[in-house]
Backbone bond lengths (Angstrom), bond angles and torsions (degrees), N, CA, C in turn:
res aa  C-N    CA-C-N  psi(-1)  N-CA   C-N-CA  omega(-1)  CA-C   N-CA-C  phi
1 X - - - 1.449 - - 1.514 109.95 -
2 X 1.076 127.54 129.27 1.377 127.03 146.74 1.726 126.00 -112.88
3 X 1.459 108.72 154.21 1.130 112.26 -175.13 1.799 116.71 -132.68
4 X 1.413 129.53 125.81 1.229 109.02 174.80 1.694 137.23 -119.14
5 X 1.197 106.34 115.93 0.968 152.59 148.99 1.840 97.91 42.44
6 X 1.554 118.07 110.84 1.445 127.83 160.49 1.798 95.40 -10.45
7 X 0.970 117.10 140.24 1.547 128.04 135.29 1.639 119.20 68.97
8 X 1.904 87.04 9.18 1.538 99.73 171.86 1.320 121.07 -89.69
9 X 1.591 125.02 111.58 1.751 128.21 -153.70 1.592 104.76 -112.04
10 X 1.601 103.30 -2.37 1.806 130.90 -159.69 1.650 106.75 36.65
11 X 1.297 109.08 54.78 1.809 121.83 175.01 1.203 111.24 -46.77
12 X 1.601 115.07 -27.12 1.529 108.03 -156.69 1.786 105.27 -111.53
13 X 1.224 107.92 168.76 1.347 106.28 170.73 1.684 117.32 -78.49
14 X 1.427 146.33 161.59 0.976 122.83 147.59 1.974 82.66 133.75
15 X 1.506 89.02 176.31 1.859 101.33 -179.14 1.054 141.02 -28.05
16 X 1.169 167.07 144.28 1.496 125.42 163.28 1.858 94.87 -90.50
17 X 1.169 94.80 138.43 1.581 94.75 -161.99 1.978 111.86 -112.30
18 X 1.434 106.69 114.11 1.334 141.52 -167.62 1.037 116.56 -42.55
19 X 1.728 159.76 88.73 1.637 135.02 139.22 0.938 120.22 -73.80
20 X 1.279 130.86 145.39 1.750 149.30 -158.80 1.660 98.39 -114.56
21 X 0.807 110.77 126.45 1.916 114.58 179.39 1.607 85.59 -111.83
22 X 1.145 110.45 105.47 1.778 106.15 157.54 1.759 101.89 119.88
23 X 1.105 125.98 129.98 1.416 132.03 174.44 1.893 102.99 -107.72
24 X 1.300 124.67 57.05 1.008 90.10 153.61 1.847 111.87 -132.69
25 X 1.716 119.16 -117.41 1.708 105.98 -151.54 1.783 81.37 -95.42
26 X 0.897 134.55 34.76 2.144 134.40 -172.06 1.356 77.69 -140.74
27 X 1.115 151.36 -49.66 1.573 129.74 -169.94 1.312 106.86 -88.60
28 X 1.316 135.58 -29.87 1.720 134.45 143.92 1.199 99.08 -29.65
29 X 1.252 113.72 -96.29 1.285 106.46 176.07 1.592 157.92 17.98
30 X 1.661 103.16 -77.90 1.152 137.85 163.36 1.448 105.19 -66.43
31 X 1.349 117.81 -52.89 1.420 113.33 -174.92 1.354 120.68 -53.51
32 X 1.767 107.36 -55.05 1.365 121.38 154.38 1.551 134.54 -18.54
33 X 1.369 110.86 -60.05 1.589 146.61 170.95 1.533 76.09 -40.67
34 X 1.455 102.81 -96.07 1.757 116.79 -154.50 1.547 120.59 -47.68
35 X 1.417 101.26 -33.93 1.618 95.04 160.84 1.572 126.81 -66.54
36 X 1.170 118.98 13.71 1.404 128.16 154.46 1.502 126.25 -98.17
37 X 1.352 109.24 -4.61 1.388 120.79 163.56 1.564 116.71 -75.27
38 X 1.070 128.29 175.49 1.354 128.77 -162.73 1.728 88.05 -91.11
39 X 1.849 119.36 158.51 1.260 84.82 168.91 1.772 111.71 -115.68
40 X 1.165 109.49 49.43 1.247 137.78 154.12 1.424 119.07 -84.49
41 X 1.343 123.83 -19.44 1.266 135.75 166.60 1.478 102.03 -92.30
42 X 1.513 128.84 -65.97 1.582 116.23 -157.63 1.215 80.47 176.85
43 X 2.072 83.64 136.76 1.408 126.15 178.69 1.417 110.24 -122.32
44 X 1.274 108.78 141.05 1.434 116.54 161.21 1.841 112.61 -63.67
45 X 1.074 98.48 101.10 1.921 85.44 167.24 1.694 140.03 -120.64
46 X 1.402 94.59 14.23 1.313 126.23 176.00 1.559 138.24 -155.10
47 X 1.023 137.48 132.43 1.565 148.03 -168.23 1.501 110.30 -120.40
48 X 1.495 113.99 122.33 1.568 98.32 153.77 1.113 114.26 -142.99
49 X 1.571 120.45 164.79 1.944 111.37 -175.76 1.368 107.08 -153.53
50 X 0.765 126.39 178.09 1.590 142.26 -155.10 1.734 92.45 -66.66
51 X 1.443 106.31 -51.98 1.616 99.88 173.79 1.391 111.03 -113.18
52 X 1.577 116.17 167.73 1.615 114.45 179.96 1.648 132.45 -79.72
53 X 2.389 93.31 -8.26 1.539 102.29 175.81 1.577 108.09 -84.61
54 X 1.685 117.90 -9.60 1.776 105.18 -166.64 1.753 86.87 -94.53
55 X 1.352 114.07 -20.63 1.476 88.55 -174.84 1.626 123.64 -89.79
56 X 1.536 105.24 -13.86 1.304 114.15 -172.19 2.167 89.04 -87.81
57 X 1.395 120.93 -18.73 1.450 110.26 155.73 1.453 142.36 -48.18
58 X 1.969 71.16 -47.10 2.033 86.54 -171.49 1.630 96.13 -79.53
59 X 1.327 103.86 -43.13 2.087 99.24 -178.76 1.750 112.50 -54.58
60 X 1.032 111.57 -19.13 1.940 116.84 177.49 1.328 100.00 -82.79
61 X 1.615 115.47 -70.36 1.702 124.16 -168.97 1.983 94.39 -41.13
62 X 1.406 123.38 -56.08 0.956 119.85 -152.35 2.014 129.87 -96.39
63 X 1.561 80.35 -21.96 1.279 89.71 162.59 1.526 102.87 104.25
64 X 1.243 118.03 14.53 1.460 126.50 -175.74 1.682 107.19 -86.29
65 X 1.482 115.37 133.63 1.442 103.81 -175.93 1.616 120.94 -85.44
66 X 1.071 114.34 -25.02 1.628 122.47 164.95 1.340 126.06 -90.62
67 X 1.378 116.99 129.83 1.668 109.48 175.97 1.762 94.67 -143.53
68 X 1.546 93.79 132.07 1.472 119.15 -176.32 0.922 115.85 -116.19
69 X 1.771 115.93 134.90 2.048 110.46 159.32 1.237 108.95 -92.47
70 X 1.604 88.43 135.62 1.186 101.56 -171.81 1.982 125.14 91.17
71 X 1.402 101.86 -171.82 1.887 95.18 174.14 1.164 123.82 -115.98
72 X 1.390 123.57 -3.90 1.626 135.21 -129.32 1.977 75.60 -120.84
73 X 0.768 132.56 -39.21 1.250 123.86 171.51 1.547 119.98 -65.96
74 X 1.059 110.95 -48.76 1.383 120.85 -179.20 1.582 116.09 -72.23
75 X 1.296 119.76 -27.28 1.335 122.70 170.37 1.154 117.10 -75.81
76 X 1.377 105.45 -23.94 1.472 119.30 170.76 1.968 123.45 -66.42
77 X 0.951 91.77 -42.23 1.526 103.48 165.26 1.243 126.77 -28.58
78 X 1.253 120.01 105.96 1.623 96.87 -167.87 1.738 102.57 -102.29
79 X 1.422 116.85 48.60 1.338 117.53 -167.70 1.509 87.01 -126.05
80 X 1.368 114.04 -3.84 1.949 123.64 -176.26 1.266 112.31 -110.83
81 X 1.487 120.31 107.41 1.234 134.56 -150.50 1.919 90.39 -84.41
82 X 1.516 118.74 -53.65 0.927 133.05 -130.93 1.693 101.62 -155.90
83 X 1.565 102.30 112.72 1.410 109.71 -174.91 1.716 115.90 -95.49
84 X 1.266 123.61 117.91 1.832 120.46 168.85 1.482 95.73 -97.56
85 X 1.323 105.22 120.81 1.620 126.69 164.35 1.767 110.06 -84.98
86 X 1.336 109.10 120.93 1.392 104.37 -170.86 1.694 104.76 -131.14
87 X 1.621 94.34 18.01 1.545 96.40 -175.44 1.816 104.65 -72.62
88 X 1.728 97.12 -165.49 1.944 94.23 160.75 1.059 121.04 -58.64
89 X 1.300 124.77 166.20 1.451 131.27 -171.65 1.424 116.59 -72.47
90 X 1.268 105.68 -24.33 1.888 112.01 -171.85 1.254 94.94 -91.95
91 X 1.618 146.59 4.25 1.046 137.29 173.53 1.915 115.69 -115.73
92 X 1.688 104.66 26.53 1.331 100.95 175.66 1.025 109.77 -95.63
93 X 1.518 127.66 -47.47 1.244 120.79 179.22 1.670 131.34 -40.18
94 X 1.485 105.57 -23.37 1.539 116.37 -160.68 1.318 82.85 -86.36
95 X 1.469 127.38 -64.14 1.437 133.07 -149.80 1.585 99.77 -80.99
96 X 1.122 123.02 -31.02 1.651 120.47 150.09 1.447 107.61 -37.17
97 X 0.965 124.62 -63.65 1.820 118.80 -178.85 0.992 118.62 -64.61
98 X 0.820 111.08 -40.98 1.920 105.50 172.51 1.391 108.48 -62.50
99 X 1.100 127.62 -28.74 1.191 128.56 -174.49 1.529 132.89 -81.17
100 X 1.434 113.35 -24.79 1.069 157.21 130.15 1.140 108.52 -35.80
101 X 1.538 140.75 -97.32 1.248 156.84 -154.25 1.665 112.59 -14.13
């Protein structure tokens, strides 16, 4: 699922720029995918996960410069245009709203 972001109108020129909700092998994944995009189109620029050691993992393994515990930080970011939720499935809807909000 992805969701984007309260109050994003994309005013500016430049990436549309990526947070990852979830460190595991579907947010590899996705990340993977997008690093085949130009990155004039879209960058990964944030990570967050349930704890602060899997995300500061997946942000090293992958090359992402932010890693967050938790989501409420990362949604917060206002450098994250555009959120991919890659957690369980019964937990998109919630983190969809927040994301939203």
């Amino acid at each position: 699922s992805m969701a984007t972001k309260a109050g994003c109108k994309r005013e500016r020129d430049g990436p549309l720029r990526w947070g990852i909700v979830g460190s595991g092998l579907i947010c590899k994944d996705f990340v993977g995918a997008l690093k085949n995009i130009p990155e004039t189109e879209a960058q990964v620029v944030a990570v967050g996960a349930r704890s602060l050691s899997s995300a500061q993992k997946f942000a090293g393994d992958l090359g992402v410069p932010k890693a967050y515990e938790g989501y409420a930080a990362l949604i917060a970011d206002e450098h994250v245009d555009v959120v991919y939720i890659g957690t369980v499935a019964h937990t998109h809807v919630e983190i969809a709203e927040q994301v939203i909000a």
